[in-house]
C-alpha positions in Angstrom: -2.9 25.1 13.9 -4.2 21.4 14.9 -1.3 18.8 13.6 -2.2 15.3 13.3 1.8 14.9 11.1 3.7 17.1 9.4 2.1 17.7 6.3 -0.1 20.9 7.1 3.0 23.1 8.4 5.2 22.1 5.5 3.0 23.2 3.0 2.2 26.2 4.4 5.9 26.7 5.2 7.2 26.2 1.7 3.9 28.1 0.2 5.3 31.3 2.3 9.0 30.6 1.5 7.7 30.4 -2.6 6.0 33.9 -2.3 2.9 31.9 -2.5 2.8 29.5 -4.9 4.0 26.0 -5.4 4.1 23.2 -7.3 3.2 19.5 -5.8 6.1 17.9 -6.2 8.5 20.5 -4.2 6.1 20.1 -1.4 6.4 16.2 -1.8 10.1 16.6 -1.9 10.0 19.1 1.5 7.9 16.2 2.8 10.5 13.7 1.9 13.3 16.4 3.8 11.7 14.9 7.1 11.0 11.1 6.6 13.6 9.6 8.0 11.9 6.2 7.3 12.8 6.8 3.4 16.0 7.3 4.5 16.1 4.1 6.0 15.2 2.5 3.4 17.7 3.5 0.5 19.9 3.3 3.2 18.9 -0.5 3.4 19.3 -0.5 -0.6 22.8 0.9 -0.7 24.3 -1.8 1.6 22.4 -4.2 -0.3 22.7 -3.4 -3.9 25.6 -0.5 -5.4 27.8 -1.0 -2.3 28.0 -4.5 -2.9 29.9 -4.7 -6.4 32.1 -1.1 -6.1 33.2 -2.9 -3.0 34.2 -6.6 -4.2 36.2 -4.6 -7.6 38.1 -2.6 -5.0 37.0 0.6 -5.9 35.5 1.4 -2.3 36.3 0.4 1.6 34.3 0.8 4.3 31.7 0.0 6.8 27.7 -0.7 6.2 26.9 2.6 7.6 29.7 4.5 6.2 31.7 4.4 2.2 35.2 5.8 0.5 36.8 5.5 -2.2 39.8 2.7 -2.1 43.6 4.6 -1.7 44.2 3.7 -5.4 41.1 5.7 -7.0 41.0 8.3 -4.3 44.3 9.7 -5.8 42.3 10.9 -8.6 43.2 14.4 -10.1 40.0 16.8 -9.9 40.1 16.7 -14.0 39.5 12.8 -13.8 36.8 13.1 -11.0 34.5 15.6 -12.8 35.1 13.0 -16.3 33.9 10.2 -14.2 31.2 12.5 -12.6 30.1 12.9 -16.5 30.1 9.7 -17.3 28.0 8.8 -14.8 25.4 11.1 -15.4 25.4 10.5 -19.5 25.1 6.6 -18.1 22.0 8.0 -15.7 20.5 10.1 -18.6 20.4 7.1 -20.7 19.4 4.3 -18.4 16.3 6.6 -17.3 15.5 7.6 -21.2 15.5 3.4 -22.1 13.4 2.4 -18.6 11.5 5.6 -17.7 10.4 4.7 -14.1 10.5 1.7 -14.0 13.8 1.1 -11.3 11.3 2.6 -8.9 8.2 0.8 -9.7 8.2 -1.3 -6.5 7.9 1.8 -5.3 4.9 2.6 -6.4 1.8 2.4 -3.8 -0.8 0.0 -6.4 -0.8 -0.8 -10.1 -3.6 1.6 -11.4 -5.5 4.2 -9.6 -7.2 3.5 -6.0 -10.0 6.0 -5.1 -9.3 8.3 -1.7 -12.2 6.5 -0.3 -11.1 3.0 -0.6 -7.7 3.9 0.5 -8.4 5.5 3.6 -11.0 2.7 4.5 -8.4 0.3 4.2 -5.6 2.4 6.8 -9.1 3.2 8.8 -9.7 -1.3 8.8 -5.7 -1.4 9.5 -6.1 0.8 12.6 -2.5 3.2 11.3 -1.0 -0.2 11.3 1.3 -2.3 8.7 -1.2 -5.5 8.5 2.3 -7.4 8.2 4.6 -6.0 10.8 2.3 -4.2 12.7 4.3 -0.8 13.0 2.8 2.6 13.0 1.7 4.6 10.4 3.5 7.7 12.3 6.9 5.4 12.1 6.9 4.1 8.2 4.2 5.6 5.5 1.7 3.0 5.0 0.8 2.0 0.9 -2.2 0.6 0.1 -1.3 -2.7 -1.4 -3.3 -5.4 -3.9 -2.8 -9.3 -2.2 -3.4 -10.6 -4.8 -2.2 -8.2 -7.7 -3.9 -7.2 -10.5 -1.6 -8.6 -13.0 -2.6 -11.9 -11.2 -6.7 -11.5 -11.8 -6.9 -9.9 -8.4 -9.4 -7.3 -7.8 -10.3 -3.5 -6.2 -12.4 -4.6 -4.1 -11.3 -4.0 0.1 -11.4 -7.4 0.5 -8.2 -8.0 -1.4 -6.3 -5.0 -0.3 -4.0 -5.0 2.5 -2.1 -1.7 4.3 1.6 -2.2 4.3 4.5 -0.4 5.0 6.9 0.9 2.8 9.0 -2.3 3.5 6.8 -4.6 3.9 5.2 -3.4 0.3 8.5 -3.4 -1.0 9.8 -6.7 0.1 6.2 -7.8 -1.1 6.7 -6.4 -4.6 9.5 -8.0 -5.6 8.7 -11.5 -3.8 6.2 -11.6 -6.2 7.9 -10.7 -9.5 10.3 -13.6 -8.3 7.8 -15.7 -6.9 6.3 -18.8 -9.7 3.0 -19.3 -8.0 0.5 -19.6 -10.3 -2.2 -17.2 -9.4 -4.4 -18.8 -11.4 -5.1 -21.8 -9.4 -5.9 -19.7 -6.4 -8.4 -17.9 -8.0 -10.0 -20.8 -8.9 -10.0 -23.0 -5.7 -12.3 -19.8 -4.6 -15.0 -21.3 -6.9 -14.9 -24.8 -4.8 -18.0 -25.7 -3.7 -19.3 -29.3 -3.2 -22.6 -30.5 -4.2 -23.2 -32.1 -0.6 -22.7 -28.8 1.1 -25.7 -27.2 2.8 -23.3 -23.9 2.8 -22.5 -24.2 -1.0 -25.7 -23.7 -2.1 -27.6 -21.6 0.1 -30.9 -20.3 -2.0 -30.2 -16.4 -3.1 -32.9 -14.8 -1.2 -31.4 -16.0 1.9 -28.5 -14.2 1.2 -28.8 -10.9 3.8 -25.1 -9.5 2.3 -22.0 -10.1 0.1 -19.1 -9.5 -1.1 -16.9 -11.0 -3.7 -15.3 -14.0 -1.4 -18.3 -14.3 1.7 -21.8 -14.0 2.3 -24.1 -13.1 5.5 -27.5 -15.6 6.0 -29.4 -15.6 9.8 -28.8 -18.6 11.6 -31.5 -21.1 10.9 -31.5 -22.0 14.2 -31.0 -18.7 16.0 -29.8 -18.6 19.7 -31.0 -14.6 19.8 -33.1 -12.7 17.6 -30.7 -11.8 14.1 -28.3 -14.5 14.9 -26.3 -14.6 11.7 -23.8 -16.3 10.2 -20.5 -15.0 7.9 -19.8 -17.7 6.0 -16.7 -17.7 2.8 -17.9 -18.7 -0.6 -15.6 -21.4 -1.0 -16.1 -24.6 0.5 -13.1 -24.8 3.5 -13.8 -26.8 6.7 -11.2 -24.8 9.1 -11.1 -20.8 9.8 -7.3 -21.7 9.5 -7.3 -23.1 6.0 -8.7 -19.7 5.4 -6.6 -17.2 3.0 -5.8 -13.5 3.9 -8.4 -12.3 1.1 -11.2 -14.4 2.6 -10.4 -13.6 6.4 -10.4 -9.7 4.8 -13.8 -10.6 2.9 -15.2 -12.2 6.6 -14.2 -9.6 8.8 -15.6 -6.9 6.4 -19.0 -8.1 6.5 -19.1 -8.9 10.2 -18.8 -5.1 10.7 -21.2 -4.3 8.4 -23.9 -6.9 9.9 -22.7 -5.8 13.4 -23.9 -2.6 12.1 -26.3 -3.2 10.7 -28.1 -5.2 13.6 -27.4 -2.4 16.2 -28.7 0.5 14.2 -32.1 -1.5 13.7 -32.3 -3.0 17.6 -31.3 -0.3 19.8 -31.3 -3.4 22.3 -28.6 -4.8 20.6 -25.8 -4.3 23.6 -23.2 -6.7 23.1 -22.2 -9.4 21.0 -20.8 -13.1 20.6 -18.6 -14.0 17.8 -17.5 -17.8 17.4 -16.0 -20.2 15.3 -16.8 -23.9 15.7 -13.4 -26.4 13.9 -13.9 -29.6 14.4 -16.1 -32.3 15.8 -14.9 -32.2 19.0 -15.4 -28.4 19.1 -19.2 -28.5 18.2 -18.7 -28.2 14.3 -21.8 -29.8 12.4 -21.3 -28.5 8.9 -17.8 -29.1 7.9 -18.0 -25.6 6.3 -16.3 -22.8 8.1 -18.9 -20.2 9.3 -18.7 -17.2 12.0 -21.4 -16.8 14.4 -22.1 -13.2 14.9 -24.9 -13.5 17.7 -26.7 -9.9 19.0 -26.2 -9.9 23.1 -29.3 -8.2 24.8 -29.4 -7.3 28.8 -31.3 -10.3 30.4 -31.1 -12.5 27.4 -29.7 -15.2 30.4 -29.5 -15.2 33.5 -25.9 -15.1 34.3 -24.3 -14.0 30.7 -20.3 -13.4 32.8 -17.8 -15.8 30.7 -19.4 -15.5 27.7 -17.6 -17.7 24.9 -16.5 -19.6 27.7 -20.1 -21.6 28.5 -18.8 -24.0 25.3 -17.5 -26.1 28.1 -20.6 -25.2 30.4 -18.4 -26.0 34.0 -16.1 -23.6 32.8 -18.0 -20.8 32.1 -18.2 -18.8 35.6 -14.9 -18.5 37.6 
């Protein structure tokens, strides 16, 4: 049996120990059996949230890691302990009838459905990684999340999806139900463009590739053959004054070109990618654009430095 995680031998474990047949959700729940990362997190939860009050009223002592019940309510007969148990679950029963799952909708991985494909194109983009906190998919389950979220105009399309871990997602979520920005306004600062702007109105059939936030043209003035340039739709002079959608939207279709390039020039062998902000850096159009140029074997002399040669003294050491 080849593992890559857990999932394969659990399910076949719990299929044998069913005589064979099983629902989806018991496997989800013998899943859940060995995430300790879940555990983490309602641990997390319970120091935050129904510690907190039972706690201040007296009712419990303890540590953060570790709970019972104050001397006074611990001296409870077992007849008053099982009526308490039963209110609590009538109080559960009724909550959950009112809200159905709503308390957990943080939880949940994206408003709506995302296909398989998009998903795992997003963790494949995110290398396994949180694209906040950087840790492992093998440490937290990664959720596919929407930047900007639907409620809020924003779209399906990879560009405005981001892989986050549970916490990260979580701690997302609800900054956003809390947070007042007006979603609005960002949407519509990505329709900026200036009349003056070479990059703001480049014609259509120049246009080699797009996506909702960027486009690909060739350089007009090529330093190799198929020297192209990734260049976001709204007008923004700085890389830096860049959003995380539009970085997204830019780094998607550099891969694509990259591709693109190298399976049409098999001498495609290596490439430069560069970013010129500000005057003093080279900049010439104040409109940020990404340089994807194609590297072939002798295309200079000496090619070692690379990205260095923009201060030419510097460029061999």
């Amino acid at each position: 049996m080849r593992m890559s995680h857990i999932y394969q031998p659990v399910f076949i474990k719990a299929l044998l120990e069913n005589n064979g047949s099983i629902s989806a959700s018991k496997v989800a729940k013998d899943i859940l059996s060995y995430d300790s990362s879940q555990i983490e997190y309602y641990e997390d939860i319970t120091r935050k949230m129904p510690a907190e009050v039972p706690k201040k009223r007296g009712i419990i002592k303890g540590t953060a890691k570790a709970y019972e019940l104050s001397d006074e309510f611990n001296s409870l007969t077992v007849s008053e302990a099982r009526l308490l148990i039963s209110y609590c679950d009538k109080r559960l029963a009724e909550y959950l009838l009112d809200n159905g799952d709503k308390p957990f909708y943080h939880r949940k991985r994206a408003s709506g459905v995302l296909s398989g494909s998009v998903k795992y194109e997003v963790l494949r983009k995110a290398k396994s990684k949180c694209e906040l906190c950087g840790i492992s998919n093998n440490e937290k389950a990664l959720e596919v999340d929407h930047i900007i979220p639907r409620n809020k105009g924003g779209s399906d399309d990879i560009s405005n999806l981001q892989a986050l871990c549970y916490s990260c997602n979580s701690c997302n979520s609800m900054k956003r139900d809390a947070d007042d920005t007006d979603f609005r306004e960002v949407l519509v600062s990505y329709n900026l463009r200036k009349d003056n702007c070479l990059f703001c109105k480049i014609p259509k059939e120049r246009i080699i590739d797009e996506n909702e936030l960027a486009y690909v043209i060739e350089d007009g003035f090529p330093v190799t053959k198929k020297h192209s340039l990734v260049i976001p739709k709204r007008h923004v002079s700085s890389y830096f004054d860049l959003g995380k959608p539009e970085i997204n939207a830019c780094n998607m279709l550099l891969e694509k070109t990259k591709d693109r390039i190298q399976s049409k020039d098999s001498s495609v062998t290596g490439f430069n990618i560069g970013i010129n902000i500000g005057e003093d850096a080279g900049q010439t159009i104040f409109h940020c654009h990404i340089h994807l140029i194609p590297r072939r074997a002798g295309d200079t002399e000496n090619p070692k430095g690379g990205v260095r040669g923009v201060v030419p003294s510097k460029q061999s050491y």
